[in-house]
Each structure stands twice: as structure tokens, then as C-alpha cells.
N, C-alpha and C positions, 0 to 999 in steps of 0.2 A: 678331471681330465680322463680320457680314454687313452685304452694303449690295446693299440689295433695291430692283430697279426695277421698278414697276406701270405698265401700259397699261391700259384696256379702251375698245374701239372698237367703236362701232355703225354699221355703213352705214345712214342714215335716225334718225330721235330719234322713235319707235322704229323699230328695226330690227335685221336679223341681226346680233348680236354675237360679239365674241371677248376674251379676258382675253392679255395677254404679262405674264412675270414673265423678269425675269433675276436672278441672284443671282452675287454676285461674294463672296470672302474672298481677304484679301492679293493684290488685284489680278487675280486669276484666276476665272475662270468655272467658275462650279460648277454652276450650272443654267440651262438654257434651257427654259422652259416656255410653249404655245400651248394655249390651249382653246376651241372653237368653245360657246359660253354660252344660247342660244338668241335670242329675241328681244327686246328689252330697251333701253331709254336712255342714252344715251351715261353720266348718271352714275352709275345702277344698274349699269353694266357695269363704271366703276372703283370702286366699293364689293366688286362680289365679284371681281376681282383681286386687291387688299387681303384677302379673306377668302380667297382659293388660296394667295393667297404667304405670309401667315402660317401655313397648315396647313404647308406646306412646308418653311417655314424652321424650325420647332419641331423637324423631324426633322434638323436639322443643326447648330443651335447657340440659344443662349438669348439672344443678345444680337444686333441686328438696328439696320439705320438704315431706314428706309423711303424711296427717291426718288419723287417722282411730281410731273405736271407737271399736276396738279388743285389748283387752290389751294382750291376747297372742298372737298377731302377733306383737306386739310391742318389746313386751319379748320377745320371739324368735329370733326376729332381731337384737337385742343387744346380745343376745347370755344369756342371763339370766334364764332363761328355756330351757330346751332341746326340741327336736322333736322326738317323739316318733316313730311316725307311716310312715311306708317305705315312701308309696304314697308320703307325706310331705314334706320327706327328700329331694326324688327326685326332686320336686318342689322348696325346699329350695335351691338345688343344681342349679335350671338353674337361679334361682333368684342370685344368689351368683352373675353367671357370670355376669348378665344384672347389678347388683350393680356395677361394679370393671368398665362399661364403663362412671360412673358419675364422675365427678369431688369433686361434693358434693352432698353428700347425708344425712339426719336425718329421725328418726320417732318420732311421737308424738302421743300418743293419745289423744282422747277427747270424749267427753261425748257424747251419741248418740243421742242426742236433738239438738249438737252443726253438726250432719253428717247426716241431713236428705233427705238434695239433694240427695247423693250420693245413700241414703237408697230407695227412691221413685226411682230414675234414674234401680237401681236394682230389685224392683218391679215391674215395668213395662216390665221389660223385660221378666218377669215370664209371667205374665198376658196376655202380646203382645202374645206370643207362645203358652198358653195352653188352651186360647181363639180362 
């Protein structure tokens, strides 16, 4: 199993964005991944971190835990809050599909003290691009 950590960070709501993914299995670091996203909302940017790290983790294993320090994307994925805004929906929609090829999937939140890799991994990509 993977245990997948999502960022995505906007300098400004909107603003230059970045997605951080890290991905660990049996304790060890298998990926570290930064992508400069363009400009975008702080929680449009953790929706398509969610949609990186899923494409990613599919090419390494079928079973996946999801960390993230957004508790409405945590809500949302349970289906416990709704999604409001079209954009989202859409987004939620190809996420749907990218869910249904995992065998096992969960999400979890955690504290944002406990997702800082992820958080820095997302900054830098800011930084990297508008430097």
C-alpha cells in the first residue's frame, strides 16, 4: 500500500499555484513530486494535486491511503459536503474515474504541521517558476 501526501499552494486566493505529492511505501520514499499549476485557488490547487498523485500512484501500485491537510477535500470525497462550483465538479468527475481503477482507496486528514513535505514540495514549485 501507498500512503500519498497532497499539498497544493496558491501565493494569493487566486494566485500562482503549485501541487506537492510525496508518496511513501513501507516507510520509504518513493516519490517526490513539484509542479508549478498556473494560476488558480488555493482549493482548486489541492483538487488537482489529488488528480497528479492519483495518476502517479496508479503507475506504482493499486492500493493507496490518501494524507491531506484539507478537510474539505477529505469531506468532499466521502461525499459528506457537496461541491459546489462547476470547475470542481468537473474535476471531481475525472477524479471519480481515476478512483474506480484502485483496488483500495481511503482519505485521511491530518494536521498541517503533520504535511509539510508535501507543503514545501508545493512551494517550491511556486518559487522555482515565478523566480
Amino acid at each position: 500500500m501507498l500512503f500519498v501526501h497532497i499539498d497544493g499552494s496558491s501565493k494569493g486566493n487566486p494566485g500562482p499555484s503549485g501541487i506537492g505529492i510525496i508518496i511513501f511505501r513501507n516507510n520509504f520514499l518513493i516519490l517526490n513530486y513539484g509542479e508549478f499549476i498556473g494560476f488558480h485557488t488555493n482549493l482548486l490547487s489541492e483538487y488537482l494535486a489529488l488528480k497528479r498523485a492519483l495518476q502517479l500512484a496508479l503507475l506504482i501500485d493499486k492500493r493507496i491511503e490518501i494524507h491531506t491537510d484539507s478537510m474539505t477535500i477529505v469531506q468532499q470525497r466521502k461525499a459528506k459536503i457537496r461541491i459546489r462550483k462547476k470547475e470542481l465538479k468537473i474535476l471531481s468527475r475525472e477524479i471519480n474515474n481515476l478512483e474506480k481503477k484502485f483496488t483500495e482507496i481511503s482519505y485521511k486528514y491530518i494536521p498541517r504541521e503533520k504535511n509539510t513535505a508535501a507543503d514545501l514540495v508545493a512551494k517550491k514549485a511556486i518559487d522555482y517558476h515565478v523566480n
